[in-house]
C-alpha positions as CSV (number, residue, x, y, z in Angstrom):
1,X,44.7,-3.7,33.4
2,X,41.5,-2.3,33.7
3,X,41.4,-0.3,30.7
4,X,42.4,-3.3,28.7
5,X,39.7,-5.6,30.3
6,X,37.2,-2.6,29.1
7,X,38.7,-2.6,25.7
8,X,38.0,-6.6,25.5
9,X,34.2,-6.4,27.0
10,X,33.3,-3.5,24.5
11,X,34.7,-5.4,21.2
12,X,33.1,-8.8,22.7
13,X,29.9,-6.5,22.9
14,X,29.8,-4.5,19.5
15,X,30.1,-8.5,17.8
16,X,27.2,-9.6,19.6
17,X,25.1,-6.5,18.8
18,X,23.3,-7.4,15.8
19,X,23.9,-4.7,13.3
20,X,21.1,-2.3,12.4
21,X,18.3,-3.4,9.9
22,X,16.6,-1.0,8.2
23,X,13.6,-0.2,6.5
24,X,12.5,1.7,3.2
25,X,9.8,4.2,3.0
26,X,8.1,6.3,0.2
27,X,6.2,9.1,0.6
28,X,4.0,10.9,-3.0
29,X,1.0,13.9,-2.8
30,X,-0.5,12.9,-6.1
31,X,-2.4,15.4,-8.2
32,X,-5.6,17.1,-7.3
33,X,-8.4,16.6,-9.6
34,X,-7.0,13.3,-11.4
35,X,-9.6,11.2,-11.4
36,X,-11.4,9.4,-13.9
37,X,-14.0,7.4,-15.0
38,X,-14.6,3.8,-16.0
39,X,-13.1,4.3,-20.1
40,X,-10.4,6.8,-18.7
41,X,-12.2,10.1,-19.4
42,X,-10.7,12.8,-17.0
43,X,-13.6,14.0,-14.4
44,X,-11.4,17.2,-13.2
45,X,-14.1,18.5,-11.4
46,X,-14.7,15.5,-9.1
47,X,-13.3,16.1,-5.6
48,X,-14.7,12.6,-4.3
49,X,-12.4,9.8,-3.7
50,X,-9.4,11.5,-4.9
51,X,-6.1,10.4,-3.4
52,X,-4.0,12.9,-2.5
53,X,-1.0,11.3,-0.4
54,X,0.7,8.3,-0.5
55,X,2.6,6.5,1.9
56,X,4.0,3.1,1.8
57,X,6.7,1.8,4.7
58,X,8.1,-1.7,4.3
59,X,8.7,-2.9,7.3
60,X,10.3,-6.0,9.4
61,X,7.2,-7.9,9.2
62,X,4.5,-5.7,7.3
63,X,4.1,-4.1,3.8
64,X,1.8,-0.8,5.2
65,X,0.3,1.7,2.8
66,X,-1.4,4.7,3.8
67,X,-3.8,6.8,1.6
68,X,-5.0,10.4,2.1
69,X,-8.2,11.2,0.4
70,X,-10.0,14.3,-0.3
71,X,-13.4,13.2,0.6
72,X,-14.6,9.5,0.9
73,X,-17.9,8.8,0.1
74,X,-20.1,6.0,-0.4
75,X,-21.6,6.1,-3.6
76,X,-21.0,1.8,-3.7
77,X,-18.2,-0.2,-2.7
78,X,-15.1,1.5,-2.5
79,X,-11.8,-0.5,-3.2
80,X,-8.7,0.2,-2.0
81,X,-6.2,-1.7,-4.5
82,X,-2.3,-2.2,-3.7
83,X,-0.6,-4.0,-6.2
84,X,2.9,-5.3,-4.7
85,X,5.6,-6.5,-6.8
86,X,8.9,-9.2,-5.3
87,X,11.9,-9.9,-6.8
88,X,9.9,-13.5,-7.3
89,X,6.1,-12.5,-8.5
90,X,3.6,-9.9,-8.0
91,X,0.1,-9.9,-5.3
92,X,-2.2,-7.5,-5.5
93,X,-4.0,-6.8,-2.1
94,X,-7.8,-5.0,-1.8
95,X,-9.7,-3.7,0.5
96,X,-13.4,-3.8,-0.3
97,X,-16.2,-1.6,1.8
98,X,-19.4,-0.8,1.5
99,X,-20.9,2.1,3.3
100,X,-22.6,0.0,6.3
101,X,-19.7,-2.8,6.6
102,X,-16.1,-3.8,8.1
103,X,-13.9,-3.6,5.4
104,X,-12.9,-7.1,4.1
105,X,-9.4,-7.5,2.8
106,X,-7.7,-10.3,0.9
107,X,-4.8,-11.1,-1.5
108,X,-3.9,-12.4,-4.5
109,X,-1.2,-13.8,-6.4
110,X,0.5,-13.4,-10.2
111,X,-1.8,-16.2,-11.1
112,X,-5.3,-14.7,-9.7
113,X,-5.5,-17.4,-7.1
114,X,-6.2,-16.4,-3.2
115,X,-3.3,-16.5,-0.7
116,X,-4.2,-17.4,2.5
117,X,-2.9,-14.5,4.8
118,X,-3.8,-14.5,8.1
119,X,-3.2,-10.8,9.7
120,X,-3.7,-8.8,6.2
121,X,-6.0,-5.4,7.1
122,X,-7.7,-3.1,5.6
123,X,-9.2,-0.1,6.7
124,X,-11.2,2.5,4.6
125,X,-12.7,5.4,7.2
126,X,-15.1,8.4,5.8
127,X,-14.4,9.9,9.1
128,X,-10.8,10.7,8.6
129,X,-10.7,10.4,4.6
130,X,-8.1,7.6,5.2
131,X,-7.3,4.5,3.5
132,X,-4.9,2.0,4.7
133,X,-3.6,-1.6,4.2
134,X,-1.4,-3.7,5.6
135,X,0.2,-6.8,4.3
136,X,2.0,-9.1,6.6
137,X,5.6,-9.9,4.5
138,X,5.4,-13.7,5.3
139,X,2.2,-13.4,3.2
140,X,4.1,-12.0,0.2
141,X,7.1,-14.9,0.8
142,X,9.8,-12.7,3.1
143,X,10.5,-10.2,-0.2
144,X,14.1,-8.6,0.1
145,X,12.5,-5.5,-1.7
146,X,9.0,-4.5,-2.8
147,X,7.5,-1.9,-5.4
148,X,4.0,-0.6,-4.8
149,X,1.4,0.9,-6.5
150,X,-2.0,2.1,-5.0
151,X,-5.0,2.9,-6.8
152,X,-9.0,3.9,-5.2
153,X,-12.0,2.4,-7.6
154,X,-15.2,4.1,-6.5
155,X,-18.0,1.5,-8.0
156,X,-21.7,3.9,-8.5
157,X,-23.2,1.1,-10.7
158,X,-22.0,-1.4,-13.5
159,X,-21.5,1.9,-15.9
160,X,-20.2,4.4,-13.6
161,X,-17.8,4.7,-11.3
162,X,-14.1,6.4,-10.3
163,X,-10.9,5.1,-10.9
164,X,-7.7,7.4,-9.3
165,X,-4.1,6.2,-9.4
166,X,-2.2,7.1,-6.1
167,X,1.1,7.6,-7.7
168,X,0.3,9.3,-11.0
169,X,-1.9,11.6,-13.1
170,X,-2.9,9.3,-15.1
171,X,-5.6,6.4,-14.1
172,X,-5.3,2.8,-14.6
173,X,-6.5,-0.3,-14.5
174,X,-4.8,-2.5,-11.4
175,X,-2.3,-3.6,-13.4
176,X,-1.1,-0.8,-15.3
177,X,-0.8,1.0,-11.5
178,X,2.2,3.6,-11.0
179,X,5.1,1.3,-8.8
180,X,7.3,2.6,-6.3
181,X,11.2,2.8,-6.5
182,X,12.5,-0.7,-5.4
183,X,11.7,-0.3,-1.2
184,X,14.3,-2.6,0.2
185,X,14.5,-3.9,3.8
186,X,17.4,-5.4,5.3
């Protein structure tokens, strides 16, 4: 009798057990050397500002993406620009700093306009060569899957700056970014 009671309480428990969710990752270590400048001419000496790895996790409740860089520098304000494409419309997310201030991070949607997210971050730190932002997924409407591209625009002066594409060789403009594979969550 006792061994059947235990056979009832573990199939009553294994239905009440929510099953397993999971969560999609990408991980890239883009090109040395690939960046550009402002009309897409290759500047393969420039070791500044160059992404070298890529990560980007979606998560239960957050779209994260972390960025490697060889050497962050503050020659203006450097933008951090994720561009995040749903099954229903594409955001693009930057983070904006300058060399003495927080970062300030915001988001738009397909048709330029600013969604209000409360809890979107963006950090850009010269002291660890790191780039990160993080998008909370009610922001970007509960998305059942998510492509990503992440680009770093190094701004000198209204003619000069850097341009580097996280996911390719090639630079681009924010949106002609490298995606991500379809990074589903469920």
């Amino acid at each position: 009798m006792l061994r059947k009671s235990t056979t009832i309480l573990v199939a009553i428990a294994a239905t009440l057990v929510p099953a397993a969710s999971f969560a999609e990752s990408a991980h890239h270590r883009d090109a040395r050397h690939d960046v550009t400048g402002p009309a897409g001419h290759a500047k393969p000496g420039n070791a500044v500002n160059d992404l070298t790895q890529v990560a980007v996790h979606h998560r239960a409740h957050r779209v994260v993406v972390r960025a490697q860089v060889r050497e962050v520098r503050f020659r203006g304000p450097v933008l951090l620009l994720v561009r995040v494409t749903t099954p229903e419309q594409t955001f693009v997310a930057q983070s904006v700093r300058w060399a003495d201030e927080a970062p300030l991070a915001f988001l738009i949607d397909g048709d330029d306009a600013d969604v209000d997210c409360v809890g979107i971050r963006g950090q850009v730190s010269a002291a660890r060569d790191l780039l990160r932002m993080s998008i909370p997924r009610r922001c970007l409407d509960h998305p059942r899957w998510v492509r990503v591209g992440v680009g770093l625009v190094v701004i000198r002066d209204a003619h000069h700056g850097n341009v580097d594409d996280g996911l390719t060789r090639h630079a681009a403009h924010i949106n002609d970014l490298t995606l991500t594979r379809r990074l589903a969550i469920g």
